[in-house]
N, C-alpha and C positions, 0 to 999 in steps of 0.2 A: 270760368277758369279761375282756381286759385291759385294766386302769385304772390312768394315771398320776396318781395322788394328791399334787398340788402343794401343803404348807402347812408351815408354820411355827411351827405350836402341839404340841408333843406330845401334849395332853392331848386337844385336837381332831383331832388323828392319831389315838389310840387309839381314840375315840367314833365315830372313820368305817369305820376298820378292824371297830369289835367288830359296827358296825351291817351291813357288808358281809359277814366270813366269820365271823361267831362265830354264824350259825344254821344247823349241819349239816343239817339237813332241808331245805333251799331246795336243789332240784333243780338251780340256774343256780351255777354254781362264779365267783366271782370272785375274780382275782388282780391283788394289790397289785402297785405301786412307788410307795415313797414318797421322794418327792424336798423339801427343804425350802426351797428355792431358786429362781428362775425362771433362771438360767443352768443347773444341772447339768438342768433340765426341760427346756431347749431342747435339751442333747446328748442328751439320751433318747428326745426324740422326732425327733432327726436318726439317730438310732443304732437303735431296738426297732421295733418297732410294737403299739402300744396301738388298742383300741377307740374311748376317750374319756379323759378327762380330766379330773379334779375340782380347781380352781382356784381357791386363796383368792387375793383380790384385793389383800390385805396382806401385802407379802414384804420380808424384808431388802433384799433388792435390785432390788424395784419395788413402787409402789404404783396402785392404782385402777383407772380402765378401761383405764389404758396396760397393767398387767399383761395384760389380753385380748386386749387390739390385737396384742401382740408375740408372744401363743401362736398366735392366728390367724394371724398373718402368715407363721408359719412354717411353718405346719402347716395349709389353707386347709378341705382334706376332714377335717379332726379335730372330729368332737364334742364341744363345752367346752359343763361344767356347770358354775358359777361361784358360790361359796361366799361368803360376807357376813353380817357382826355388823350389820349395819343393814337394819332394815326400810325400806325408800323405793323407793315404785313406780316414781319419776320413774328412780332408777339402775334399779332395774330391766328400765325399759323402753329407757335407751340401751344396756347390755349386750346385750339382746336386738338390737338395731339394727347391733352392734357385733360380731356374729357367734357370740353365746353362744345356746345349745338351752334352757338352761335356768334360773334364778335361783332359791338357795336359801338360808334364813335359818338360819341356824346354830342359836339360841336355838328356833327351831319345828319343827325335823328332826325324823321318824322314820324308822327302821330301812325301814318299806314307802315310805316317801316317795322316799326317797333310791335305792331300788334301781329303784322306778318311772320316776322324772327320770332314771334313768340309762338304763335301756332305751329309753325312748321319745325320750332325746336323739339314740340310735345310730340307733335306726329313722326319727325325722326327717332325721338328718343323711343317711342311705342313699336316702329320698324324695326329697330335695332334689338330694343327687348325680346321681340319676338324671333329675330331672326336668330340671336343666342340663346333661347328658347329650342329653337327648330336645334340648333348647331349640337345642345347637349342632347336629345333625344339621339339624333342618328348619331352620335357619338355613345352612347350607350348602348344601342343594337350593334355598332360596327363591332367595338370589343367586347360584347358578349356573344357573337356568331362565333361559331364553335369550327369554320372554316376561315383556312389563311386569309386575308382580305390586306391588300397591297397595291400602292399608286406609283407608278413612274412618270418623269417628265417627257412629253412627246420629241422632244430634241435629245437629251442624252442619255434618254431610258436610264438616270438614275432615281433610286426609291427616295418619294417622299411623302409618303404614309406607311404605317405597318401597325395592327390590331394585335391583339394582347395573344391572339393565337398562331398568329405567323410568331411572332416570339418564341413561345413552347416547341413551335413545329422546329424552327431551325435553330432552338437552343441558341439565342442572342439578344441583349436589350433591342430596342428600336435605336436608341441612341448610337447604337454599333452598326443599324444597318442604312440610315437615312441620309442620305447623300453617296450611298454605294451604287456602283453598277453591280451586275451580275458576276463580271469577269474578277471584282473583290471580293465576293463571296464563295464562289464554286469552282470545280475543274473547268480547265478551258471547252471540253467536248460539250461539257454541258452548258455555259454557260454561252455557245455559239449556237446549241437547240432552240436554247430562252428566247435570245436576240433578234434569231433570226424566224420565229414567231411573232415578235411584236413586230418588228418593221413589217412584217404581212399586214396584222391588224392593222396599223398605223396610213400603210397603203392603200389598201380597199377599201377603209374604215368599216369594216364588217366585223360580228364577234365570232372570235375562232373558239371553239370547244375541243380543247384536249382530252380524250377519253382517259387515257392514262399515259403519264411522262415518270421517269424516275430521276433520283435527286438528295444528293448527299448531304447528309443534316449533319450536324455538331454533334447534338444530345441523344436520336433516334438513331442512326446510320441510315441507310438505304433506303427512303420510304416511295412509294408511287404514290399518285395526284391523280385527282381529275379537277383539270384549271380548264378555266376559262377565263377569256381574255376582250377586252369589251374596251371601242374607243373611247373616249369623251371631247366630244366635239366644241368649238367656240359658233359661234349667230354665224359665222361662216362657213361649218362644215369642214373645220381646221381643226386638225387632232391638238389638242392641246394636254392630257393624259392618258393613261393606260392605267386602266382598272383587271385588276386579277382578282377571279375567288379561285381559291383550290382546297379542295376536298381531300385530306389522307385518305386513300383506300386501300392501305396494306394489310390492315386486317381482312377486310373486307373480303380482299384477293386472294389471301392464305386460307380463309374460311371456305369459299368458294374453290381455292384449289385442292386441299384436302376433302371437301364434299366431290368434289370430281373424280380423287382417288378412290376414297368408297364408294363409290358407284362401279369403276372399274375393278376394284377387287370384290365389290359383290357379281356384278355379271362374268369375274372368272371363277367365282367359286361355283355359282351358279351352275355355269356349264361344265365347271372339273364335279360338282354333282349329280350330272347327267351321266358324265363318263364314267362314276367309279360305280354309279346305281348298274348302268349296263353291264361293267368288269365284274361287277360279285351275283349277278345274273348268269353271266358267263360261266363262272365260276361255280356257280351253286350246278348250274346245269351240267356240267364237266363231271363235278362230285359226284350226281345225280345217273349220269350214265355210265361213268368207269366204276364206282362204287356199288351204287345199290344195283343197277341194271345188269349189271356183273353177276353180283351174287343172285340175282332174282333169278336169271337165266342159268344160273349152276343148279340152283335149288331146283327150278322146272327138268333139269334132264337128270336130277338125282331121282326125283317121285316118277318119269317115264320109266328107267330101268328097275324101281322099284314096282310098279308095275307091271312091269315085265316079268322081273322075279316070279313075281308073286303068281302070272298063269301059267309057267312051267310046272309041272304034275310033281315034280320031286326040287324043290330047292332047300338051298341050306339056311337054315333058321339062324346063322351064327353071323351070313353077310348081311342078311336084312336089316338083323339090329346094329349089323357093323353102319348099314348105311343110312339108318335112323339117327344115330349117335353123331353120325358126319352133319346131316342134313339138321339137326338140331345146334350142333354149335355154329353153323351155319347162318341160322337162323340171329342165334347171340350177337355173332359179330355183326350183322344186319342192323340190330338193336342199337348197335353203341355205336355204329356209323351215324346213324339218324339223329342219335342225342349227339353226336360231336357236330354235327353240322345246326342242329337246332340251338346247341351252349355259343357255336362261332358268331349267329345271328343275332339271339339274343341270352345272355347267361340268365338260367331259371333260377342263379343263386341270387342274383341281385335284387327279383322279387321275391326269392325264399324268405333272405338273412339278412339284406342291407348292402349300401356302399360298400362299409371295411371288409365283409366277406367277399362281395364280389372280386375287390381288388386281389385278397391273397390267394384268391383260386387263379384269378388273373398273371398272378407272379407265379405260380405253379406251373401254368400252361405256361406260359411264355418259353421258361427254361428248362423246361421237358423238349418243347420244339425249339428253340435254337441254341439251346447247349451251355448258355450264357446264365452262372449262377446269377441268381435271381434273387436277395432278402427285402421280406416285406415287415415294417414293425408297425406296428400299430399301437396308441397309447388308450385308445379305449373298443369297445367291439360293438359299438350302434352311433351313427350320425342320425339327428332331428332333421331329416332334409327330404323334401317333396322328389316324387318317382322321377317328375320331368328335370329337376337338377342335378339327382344321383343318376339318372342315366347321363347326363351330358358332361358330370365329373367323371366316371367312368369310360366313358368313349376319350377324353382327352389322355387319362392314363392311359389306357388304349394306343392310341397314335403315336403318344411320345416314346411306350416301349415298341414298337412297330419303328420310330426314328430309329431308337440304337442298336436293333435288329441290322437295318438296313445298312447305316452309316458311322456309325458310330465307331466300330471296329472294338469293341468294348469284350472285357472279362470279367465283369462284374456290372450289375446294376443295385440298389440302394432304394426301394419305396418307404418314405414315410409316412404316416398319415399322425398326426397331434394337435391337439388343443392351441391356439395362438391367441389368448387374450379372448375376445369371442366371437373368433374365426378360426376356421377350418382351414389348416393346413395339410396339401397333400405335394411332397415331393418324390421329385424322381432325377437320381443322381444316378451318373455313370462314370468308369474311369477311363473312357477312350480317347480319340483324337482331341475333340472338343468343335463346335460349330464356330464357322468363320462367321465373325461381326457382321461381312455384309451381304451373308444368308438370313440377318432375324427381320430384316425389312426388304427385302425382295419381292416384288409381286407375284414373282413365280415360286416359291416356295408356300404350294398351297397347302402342304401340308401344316403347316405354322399358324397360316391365317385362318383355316379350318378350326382349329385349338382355341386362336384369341376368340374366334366370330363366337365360338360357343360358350368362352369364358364371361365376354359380354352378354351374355344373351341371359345367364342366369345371376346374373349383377357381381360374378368375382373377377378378380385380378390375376392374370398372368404376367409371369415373368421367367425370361428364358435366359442363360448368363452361359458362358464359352470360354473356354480357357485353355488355348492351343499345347494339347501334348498334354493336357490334364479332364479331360471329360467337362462334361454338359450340363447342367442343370436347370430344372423346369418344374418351377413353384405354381400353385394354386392356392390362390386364398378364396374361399366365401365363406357367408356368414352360415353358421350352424343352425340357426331356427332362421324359418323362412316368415317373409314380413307379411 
């Protein structure tokens, strides 16, 4: 063991010396430096490295507990055992305070005493290192755990720990929250929730897991937890703190609760897709038998009595063609029934000539059937855009003139289609009622979510805007070349 022996007595130099190495059988070797001085001490222990230190506190060139203060200071992991002509517990006990292992009376020294106080200075000082060692690591995971982490006292459940993330969470130094109860911090409702969770733990001494609690912050407003709450017991199984971690999970919950809504408005579009597949089945077949089954059945009893004509021995040549000429235009309107119902399904213009064509036949049709001028302008007559996203721009203008058909109450509608930087803009403005605000997020407004689900689906952007007693408008943006 090396030992810097700081004093100023010779006589007390020798008596520490003889008590240290003048007993050869002591298995533990200790080596001297004797220094007489607290300066040439300081460059010794800036210059060697020593074990400890044996420190009289009277020096030519310092006296008292400032001699301590100024070995410690400079030297913070050094072991000082501090030597003194005066019995007095009260110095005693500020040395101790003051950074010294150990106090020892010069006049009551022995040889075992002295090499004891020295060992066991080294071996506390080595305790101590390591225990503030231990102290800054879990202090470093404490405040960089990314959850609140928070101690209260098992008697007045006030905070006396708070980590650099309970901070941020309730928007407060620690300095602001440490020595606070809950009922200083929060509304009373809430802070009798807190409370009367911890006197549970504190009871049972079990750890309670809060799933989720809510909780008014400073900086956040509103946020939900999941805390958990965990005694710390003393060697008797006596609460002595309460340990908290708690979790923000507001995101979390809003993620998870809007994933919840798109699930339920895909399984109503889902089945409003089953219903509208069935309605235009319905519908086609309806077409299908008052329409063509009509005329097919006029046509078969036109060709019976034209057959019939035809084996009377004397008929007139002028009804036959009369009812050739019937039975042929007949036939025409047959014709344009079948293309109007195969243009309603799906328009052959859209794979003739493109998007901008399909649309302005689209405004054609629309305001032929329901009465309502219809202008469509267009800034150029071809969009670069794949079949599956010119159909599904198309079905949205679609549905949206189909809205102001239905609702709108409108005398006028407005198609745009134009270049936006490089996006494709297609609107459709009307001058009618205008849509109430809280019809565009409605889950039963399928027809709306119908629009967006397809607007995402080919990666553009809708937007629908309302303006009560001034009509509707329903933008589409996507990109003009497909990725």
């Amino acid at each position: 063991m090396r030992i810097l022996m700081v004093e100023d007595n010779p006589g007390d130099a020798r008596l520490l010396r003889e008590h240290l190495v003048g007993d050869r059988s002591d298995i533990e070797v200790f080596q001297l430096v004797h220094v007489d001085r607290l300066a040439p001490a300081l460059e010794s222990l800036d210059k060697a490295c020593f074990d400890v230190v044996l420190l009289d506190l009277s020096l030519p060139d310092s006296q008292g507990i400032s001699t301590l203060i100024k070995v410690h200071s400079t030297k913070p992991s050094m072991p000082i055992v501090v030597l003194s002509s005066l019995d007095d517990e009260v110095l005693g006990l500020q040395l101790l305070q003051a950074g010294a292992q150990d106090y020892l009376v010069k006049g009551e020294m022995t040889a075992s005493l002295l090499r004891r106080s020295l060992r066991y200075a080294v071996e506390r000082k080595r305790a101590e290192v390591e225990l503030r060692r231990s102290e800054i690591f879990l202090e470093s995971i404490v405040e960089n755990i990314p959850d609140m982490i928070f101690v209260k006292d098992a008697n007045e459940l006030r905070f006396v720990r708070f980590n650099r993330a309970g901070e941020e969470l309730l928007g407060c130094r620690r300095q602001e929250l440490i020595g606070k109860s809950d009922y200083d911090l929060f509304p009373k409702d809430e802070a009798d929730f807190f409370t009367g969770a911890d006197r549970d733990v504190l009871r049972n001494c079990k750890v309670l897991d809060i799933p989720e609690e809510p909780i008014l912050t400073k900086s956040k407003g509103l946020r939900s937890l999941h805390t958990k709450k965990i005694p710390i017991l003393d060697e008797n199984n006596h609460p002595l703190y309460l340990l908290g971690i708690s979790e923000d999970i507001t995101e979390r919950k809003r993620a998870e609760n809007q994933l919840q809504r798109s699930f339920e408005i895909l399984r109503t579009l889902s089945q409003r897709v089953d219903v509208v597949r069935e309605e235009e089945r319905t519908r086609i077949a309806r077409e299908l038998h008052d329409e063509l089954g009509v005329r097919m059945t006029c046509m078969k009893m036109d060709l019976t009595r034209l057959l019939g004509m035809m084996r009377e021995s004397l008929f007139p040549r002028e009804k036959m063609e009369e009812k050739i000429r019937a039975m042929s235009a007949e036939v025409d309107n047959t014709i344009s029934e079948v293309q109007r119902l195969a243009a309603e399904l799906r328009p052959g213009v859209l794979d003739d000539l493109g998007l901008v064509a399909a649309i302005e036949w689209q405004c054609q049709d629309f305001e032929r059937r329901s009465g309502i001028r219809c202008l469509c302008e267009a800034s150029f007559d071809e969009i670069k855009i794949s079949p599956s996203r010119a159909t599904a721009a198309f079905r949205i203008c679609q549905e949206a003139l189909v809205n102001v058909a239905r609702h709108a109450k409108a005398t006028f509608v407005r198609v745009l289609v134009k270049e936006s930087g490089d996006d494709v803009l297609i609107e459709i403005q009307d001058n009618g009622q205008g849509i109430p605000t809280e019809k565009l997020n409605d889950p039963g407004s399928l027809g709306l979510l119908g629009m967006k689900e397809r607007s995402m689906a080919i990666g553009g952007r809708l937007e629908i805007a309302g303006w009560l007693g001034k009509g509707t408008t329903v933008t589409l943006r996507l990109a003009s070349q497909d990725a």
